[in-house]
C-alpha positions in Angstrom: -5.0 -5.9 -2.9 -4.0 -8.9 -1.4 -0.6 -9.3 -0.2 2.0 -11.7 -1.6 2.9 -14.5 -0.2 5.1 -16.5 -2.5 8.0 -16.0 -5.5 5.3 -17.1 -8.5 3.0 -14.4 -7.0 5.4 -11.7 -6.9 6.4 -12.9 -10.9 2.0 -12.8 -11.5 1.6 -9.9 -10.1 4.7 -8.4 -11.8 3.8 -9.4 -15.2 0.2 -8.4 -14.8 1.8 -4.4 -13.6 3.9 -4.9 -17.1 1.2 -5.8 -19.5 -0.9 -2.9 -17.7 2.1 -0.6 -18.1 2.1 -1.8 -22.1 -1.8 -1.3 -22.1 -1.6 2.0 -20.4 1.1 3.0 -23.5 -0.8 2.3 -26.5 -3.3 4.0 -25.5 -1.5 6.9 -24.6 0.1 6.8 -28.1 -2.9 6.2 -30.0 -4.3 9.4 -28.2 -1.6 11.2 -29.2 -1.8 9.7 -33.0 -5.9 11.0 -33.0 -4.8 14.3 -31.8 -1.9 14.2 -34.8 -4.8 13.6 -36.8 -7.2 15.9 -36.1 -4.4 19.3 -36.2 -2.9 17.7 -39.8 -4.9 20.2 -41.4 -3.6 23.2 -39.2 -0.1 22.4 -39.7 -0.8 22.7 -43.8 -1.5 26.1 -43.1 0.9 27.2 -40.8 3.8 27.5 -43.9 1.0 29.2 -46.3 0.3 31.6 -43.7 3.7 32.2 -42.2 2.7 32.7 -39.1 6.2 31.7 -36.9 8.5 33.0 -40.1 7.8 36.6 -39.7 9.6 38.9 -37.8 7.0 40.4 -35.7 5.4 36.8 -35.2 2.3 36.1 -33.2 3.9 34.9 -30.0 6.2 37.8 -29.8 3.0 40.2 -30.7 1.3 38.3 -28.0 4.3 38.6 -25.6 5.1 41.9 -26.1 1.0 43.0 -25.4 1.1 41.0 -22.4 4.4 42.8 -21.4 3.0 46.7 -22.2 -0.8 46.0 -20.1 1.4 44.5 -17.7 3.7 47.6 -16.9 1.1 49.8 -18.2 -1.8 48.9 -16.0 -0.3 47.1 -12.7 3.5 48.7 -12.2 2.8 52.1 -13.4 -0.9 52.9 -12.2 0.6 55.1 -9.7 3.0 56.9 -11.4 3.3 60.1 -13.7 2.1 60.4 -17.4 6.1 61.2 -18.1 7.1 57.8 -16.5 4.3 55.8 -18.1 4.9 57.3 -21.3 8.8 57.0 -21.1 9.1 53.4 -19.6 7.1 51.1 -22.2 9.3 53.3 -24.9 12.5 51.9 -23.1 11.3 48.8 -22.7 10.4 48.6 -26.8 14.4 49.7 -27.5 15.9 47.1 -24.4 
């Protein structure tokens, strides 16, 4: 990079930073466009499905697995069966 010496280098250079700012851009938006593209399909079946409309949705399935091996495996390894048994079922009604 060579340094600038001179007010019509500083407006080059700047221009040249903006058009590769504008390059950089479009090319991030068309990436996002092609990836648009290529879930289309998914999204038809996401309403036919119902996935996220349920009640007892994935994410909250998901969640609430990750929640029980969590307390189940790591926080309660150590304790007794009447505490591992008792804690999950309070943790379902909270």
């Amino acid at each position: 990079m060579t340094r600038i010496s001179n007010y019509d280098e500083l407006v080059a250079e700047r221009r040249r930073i903006e058009e590769n700012l504008a390059r950089r851009k479009s090319e991030i938006a068309e990436g996002i466009h092609k990836l648009k593209a290529k879930f289309e399909p998914l999204l038809y079946l996401l309403p036919v499905l119902g996935i996220f409309k349920t009640r007892t949705s994935v994410l909250k399935a998901g969640a609430s697995l990750a929640l029980d091996t969590i307390i189940g495996k790591k926080i309660l390894a150590k304790r007794t069966w009447l505490t591992r048994f008792v804690l999950p079922v309070i943790r379902k009604i909270l």
